[in-house]
N, CA and C of each residue as an Amber inpcrd file, in Angstrom:
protein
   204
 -29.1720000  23.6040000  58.1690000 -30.0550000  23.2430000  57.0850000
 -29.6870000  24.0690000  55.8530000 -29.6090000  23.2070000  54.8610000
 -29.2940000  23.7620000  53.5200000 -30.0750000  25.1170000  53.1700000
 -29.8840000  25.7140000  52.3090000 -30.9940000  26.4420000  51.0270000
 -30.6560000  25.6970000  50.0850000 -32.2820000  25.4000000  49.2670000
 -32.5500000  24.8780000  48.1390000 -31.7590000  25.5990000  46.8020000
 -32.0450000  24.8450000  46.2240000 -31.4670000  25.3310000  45.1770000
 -30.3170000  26.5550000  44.6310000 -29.3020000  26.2810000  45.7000000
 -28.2690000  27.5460000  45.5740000 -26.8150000  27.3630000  44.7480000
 -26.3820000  28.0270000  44.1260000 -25.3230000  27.8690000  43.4610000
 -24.1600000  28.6370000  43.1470000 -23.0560000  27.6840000  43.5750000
 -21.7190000  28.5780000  43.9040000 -21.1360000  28.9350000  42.6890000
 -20.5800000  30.3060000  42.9060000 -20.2990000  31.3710000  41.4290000
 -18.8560000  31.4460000  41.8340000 -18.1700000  31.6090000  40.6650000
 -16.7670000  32.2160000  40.9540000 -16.1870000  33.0980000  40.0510000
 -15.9650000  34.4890000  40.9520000 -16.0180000  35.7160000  40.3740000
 -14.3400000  35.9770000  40.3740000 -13.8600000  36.8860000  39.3790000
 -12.2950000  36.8400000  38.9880000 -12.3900000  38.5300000  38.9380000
 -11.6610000  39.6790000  39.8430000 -10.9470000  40.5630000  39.7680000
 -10.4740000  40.7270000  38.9490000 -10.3520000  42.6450000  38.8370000
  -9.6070000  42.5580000  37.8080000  -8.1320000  42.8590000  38.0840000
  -7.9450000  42.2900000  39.1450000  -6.2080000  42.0720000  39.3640000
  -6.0930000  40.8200000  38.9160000  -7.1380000  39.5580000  38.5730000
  -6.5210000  38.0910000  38.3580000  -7.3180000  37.1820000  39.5690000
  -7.4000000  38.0600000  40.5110000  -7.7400000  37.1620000  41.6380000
  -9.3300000  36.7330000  42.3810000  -9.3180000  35.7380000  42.5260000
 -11.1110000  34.8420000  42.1080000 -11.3600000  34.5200000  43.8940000
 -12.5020000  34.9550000  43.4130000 -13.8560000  35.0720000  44.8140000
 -15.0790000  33.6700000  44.8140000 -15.8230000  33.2660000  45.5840000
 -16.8640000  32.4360000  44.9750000 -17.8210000  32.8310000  46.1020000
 -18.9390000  32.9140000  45.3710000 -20.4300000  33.8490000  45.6710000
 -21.7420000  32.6620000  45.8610000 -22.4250000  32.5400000  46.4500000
 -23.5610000  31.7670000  46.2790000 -25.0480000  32.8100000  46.2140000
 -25.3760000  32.0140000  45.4100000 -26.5260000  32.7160000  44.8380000
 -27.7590000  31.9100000  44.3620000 -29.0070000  32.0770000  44.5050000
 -30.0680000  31.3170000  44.1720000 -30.6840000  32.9390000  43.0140000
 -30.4430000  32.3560000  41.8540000 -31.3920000  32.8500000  40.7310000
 -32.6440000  32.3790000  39.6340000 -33.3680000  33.4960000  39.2980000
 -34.7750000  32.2420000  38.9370000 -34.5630000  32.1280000  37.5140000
 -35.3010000  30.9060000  37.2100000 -35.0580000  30.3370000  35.9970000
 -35.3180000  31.4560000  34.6770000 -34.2170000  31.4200000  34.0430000
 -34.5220000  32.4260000  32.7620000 -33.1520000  33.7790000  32.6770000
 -32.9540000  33.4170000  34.1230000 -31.9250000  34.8580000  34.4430000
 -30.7240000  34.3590000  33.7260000 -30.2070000  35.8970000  33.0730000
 -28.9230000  35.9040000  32.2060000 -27.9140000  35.3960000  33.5760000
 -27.2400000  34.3440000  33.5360000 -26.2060000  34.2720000  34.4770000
 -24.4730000  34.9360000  34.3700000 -24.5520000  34.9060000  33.0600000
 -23.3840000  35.5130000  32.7650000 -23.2430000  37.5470000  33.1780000
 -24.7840000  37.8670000  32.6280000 -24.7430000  39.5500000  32.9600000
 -25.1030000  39.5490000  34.5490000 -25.3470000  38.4880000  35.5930000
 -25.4620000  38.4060000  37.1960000 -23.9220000  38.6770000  37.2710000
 -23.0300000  37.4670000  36.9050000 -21.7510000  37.5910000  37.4280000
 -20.5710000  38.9720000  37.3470000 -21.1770000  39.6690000  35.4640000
 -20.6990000  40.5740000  35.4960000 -21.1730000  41.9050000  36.5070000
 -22.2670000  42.0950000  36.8010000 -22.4920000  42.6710000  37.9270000
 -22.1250000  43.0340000  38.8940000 -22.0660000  41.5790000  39.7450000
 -22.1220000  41.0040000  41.3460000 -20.5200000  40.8090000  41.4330000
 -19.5700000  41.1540000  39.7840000 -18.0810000  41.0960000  40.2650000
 -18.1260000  42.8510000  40.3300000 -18.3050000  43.5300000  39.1280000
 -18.3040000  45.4840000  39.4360000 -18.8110000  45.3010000  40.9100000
 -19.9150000  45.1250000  41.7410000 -20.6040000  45.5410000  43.7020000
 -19.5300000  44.7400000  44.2220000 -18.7640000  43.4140000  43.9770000
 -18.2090000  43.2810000  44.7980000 -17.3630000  43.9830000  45.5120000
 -17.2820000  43.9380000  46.7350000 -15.8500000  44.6560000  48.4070000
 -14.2840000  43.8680000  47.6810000 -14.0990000  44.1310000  46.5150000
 -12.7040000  43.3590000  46.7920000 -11.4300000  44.0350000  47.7640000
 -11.3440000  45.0790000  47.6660000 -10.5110000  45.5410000  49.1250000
 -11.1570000  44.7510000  50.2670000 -12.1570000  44.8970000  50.3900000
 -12.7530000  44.4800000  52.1630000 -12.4520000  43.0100000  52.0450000
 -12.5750000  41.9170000  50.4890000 -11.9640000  40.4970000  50.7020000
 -10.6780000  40.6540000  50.6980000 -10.0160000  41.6550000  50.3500000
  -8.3110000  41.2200000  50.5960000  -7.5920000  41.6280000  51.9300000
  -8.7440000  42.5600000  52.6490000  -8.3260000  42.6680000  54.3150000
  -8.6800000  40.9730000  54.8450000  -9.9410000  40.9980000  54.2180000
 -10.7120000  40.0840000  55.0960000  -9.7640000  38.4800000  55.1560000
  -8.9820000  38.4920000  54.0080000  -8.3160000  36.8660000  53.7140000
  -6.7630000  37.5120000  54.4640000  -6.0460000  39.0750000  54.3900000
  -4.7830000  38.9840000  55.0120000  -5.1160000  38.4700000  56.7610000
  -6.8190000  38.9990000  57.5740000  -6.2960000  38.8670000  58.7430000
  -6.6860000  37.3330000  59.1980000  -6.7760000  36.3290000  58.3280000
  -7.2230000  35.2150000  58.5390000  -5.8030000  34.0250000  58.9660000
  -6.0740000  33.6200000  60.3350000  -4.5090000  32.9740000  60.3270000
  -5.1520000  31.7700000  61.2700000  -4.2890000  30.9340000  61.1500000
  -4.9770000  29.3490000  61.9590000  -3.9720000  29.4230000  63.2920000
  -4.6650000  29.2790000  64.1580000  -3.9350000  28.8220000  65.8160000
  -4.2630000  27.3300000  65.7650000  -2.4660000  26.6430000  66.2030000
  -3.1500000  25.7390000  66.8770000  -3.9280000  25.4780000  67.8700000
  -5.1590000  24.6680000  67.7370000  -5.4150000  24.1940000  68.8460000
  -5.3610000  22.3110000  68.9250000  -5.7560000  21.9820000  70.7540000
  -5.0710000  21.0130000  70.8530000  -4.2600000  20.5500000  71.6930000
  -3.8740000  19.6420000  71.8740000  -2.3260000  18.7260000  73.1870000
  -1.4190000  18.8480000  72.4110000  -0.1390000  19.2000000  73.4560000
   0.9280000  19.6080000  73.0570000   1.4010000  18.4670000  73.7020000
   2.1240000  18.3990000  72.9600000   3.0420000  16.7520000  73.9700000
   4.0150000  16.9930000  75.8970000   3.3430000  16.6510000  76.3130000
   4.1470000  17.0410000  77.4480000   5.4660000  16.4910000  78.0290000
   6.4210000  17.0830000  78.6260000   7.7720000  17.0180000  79.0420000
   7.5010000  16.5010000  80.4590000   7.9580000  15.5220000  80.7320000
   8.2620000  15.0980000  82.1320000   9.3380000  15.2850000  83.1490000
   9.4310000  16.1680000  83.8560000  10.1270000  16.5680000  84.6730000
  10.4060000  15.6310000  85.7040000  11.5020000  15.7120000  86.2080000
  12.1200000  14.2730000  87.2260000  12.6220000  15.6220000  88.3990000
């Protein structure tokens, strides 16, 4: 089940390199001084471990060989 009213942010390092944050803020809030914020607290070391140890396995049927 969703959350209402939430909205995806995308935050840019200051190496260049962009994050995206979801966030529900109330009406009136500076969104621009949130992002500058919530990019200074961001873990960007802990996202650039977190994206090197990310790797896809296949899963799945492998085609099988028939042996005679």
């Amino acid at each position: 089940m969703a959350i209402p009213n939430v909205k995806r942010y995308t935050l840019t390092s200051p190496d260049g390199k962009t994050a995206s944050i979801q966030a529900v803020l109330p009406k009136g809030a500076d969104v621009d001084a949130y992002l500058k914020e919530a990019s200074s607290r961001f873990d960007w070391k802990g996202w650039e471990e977190m994206k090197a140890k990310q790797f896809k396995v296949r899963v799945g049927q492998q085609k099988q060989v028939k042996k005679k």
